[in-house]
C-alpha positions as CSV (number, residue, x, y, z in Angstrom):
1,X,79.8,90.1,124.1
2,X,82.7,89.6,121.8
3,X,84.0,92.4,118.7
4,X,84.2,91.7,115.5
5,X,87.5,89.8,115.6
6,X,85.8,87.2,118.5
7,X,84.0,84.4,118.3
8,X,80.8,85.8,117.6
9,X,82.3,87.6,113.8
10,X,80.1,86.8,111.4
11,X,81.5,85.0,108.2
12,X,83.2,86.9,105.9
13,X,82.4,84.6,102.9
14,X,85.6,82.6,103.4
15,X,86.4,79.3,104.4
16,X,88.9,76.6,104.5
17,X,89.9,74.0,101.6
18,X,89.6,70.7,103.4
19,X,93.2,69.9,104.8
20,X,95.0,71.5,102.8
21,X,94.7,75.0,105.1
22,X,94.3,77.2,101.7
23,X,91.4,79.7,102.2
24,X,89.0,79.5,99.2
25,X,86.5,81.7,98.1
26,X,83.3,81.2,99.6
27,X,80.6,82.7,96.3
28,X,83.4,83.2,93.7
29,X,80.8,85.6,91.5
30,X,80.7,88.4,94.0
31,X,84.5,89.6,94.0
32,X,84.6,90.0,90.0
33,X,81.1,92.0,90.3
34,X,82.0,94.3,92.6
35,X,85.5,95.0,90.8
36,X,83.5,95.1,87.4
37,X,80.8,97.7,89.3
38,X,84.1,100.0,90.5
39,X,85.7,99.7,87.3
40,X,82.2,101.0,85.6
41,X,82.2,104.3,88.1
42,X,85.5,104.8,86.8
43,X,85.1,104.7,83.2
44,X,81.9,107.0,83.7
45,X,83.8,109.3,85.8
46,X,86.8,109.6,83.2
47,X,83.6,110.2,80.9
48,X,82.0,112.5,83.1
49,X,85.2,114.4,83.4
50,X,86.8,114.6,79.8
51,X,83.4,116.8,79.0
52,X,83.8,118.8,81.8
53,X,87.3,119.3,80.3
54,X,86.3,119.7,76.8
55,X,83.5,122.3,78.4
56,X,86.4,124.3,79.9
57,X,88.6,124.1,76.4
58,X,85.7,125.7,74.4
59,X,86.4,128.8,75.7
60,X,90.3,128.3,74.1
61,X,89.9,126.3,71.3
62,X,86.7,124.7,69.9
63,X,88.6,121.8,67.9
64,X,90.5,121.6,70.4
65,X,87.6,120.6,72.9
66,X,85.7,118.6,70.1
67,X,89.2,116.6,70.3
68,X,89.5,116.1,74.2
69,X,85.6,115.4,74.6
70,X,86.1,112.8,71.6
71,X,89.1,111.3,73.1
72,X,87.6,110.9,76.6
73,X,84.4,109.4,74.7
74,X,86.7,106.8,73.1
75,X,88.4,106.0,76.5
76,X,85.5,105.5,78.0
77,X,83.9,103.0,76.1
78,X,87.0,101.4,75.6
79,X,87.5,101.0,79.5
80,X,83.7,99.9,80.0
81,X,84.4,97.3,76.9
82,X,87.4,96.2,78.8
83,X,85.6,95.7,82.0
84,X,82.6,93.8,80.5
85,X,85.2,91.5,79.3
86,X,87.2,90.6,82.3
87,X,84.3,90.5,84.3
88,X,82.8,87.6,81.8
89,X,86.2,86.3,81.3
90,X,87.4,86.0,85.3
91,X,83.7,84.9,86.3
92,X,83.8,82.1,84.1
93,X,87.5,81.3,85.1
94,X,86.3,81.3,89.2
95,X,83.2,79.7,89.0
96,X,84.9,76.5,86.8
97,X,87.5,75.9,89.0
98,X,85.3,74.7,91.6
99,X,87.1,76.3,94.7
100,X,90.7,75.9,93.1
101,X,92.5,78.7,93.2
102,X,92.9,80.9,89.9
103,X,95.4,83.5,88.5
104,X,93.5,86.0,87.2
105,X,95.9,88.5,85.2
106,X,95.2,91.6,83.7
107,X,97.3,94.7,83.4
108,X,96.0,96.2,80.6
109,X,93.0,98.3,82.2
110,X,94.7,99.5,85.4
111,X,97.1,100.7,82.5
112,X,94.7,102.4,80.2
113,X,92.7,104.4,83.0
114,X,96.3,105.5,84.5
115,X,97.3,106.8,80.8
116,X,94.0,108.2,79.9
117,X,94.3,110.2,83.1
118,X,97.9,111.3,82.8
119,X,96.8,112.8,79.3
120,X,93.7,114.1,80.8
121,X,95.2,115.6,83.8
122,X,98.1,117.2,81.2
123,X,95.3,118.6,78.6
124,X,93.7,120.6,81.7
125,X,96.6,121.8,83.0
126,X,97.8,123.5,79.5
127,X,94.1,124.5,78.8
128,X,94.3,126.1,82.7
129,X,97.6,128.5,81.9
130,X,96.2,129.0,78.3
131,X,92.9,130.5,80.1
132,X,94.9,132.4,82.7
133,X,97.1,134.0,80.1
134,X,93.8,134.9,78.1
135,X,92.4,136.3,81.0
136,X,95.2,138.8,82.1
């Protein structure tokens, strides 16, 4: 009886490109999907906490939470929009190129969840000394 490194490992959805020795992917849909699904559970967790945040801010400032909860709305469906898109985009891309490899590039959404949280994470710290200085 052999690990999983032996003989007996099951595929692992790769294979090789003929003789050219360059791996290719096996079912060029999945990869993109499961991105796309982590990439969702982000954007409804930014969602999920910007009203959490905005529910904390009431207690300072009421605009002031309106703004946050508004912002984080906005983010949201802009990184859910973005996600759609480069899911359509990179599947179409994979599954045309017929086992070729592809360059998939994209920046832009690792960049917009990374400064959404930033200005989040900044917004709740200030609304956190704000309520401890209320407080005492």
């Amino acid at each position: 009886m052999s690990g999983p490194t032996g003989p007996a490992a099951p595929d692992c959805g790769r294979g090789r490109d003929g003789d050219s020795g360059r791996d290719r992917v096996w079912n060029a849909g999945l990869q993109p999907e499961r991105t796309a699904l982590s990439w969702r559970r982000t954007g409804l967790a930014l969602l999920g906490g910007s009203l959490l945040l905005a529910r904390v801010l009431a207690e300072v400032s009421v605009p002031l939470a309106l703004t946050v909860g508004a912002l984080g709305l906005l983010a949201s469906i802009a990184i859910l929009v973005a996600v759609e898109r480069r899911y359509r985009s990179h599947h179409l891309r994979l599954t045309a190129a017929g086992g070729q490899r592809v360059t998939l590039a994209g920046g832009a959404l690792p960049l917009l969840v990374a400064a959404t949280t930033v200005v989040l994470g900044c917004v709740a710290a200030i609304a956190a000394i704000l309520l401890s200085l209320r407080v005492s």
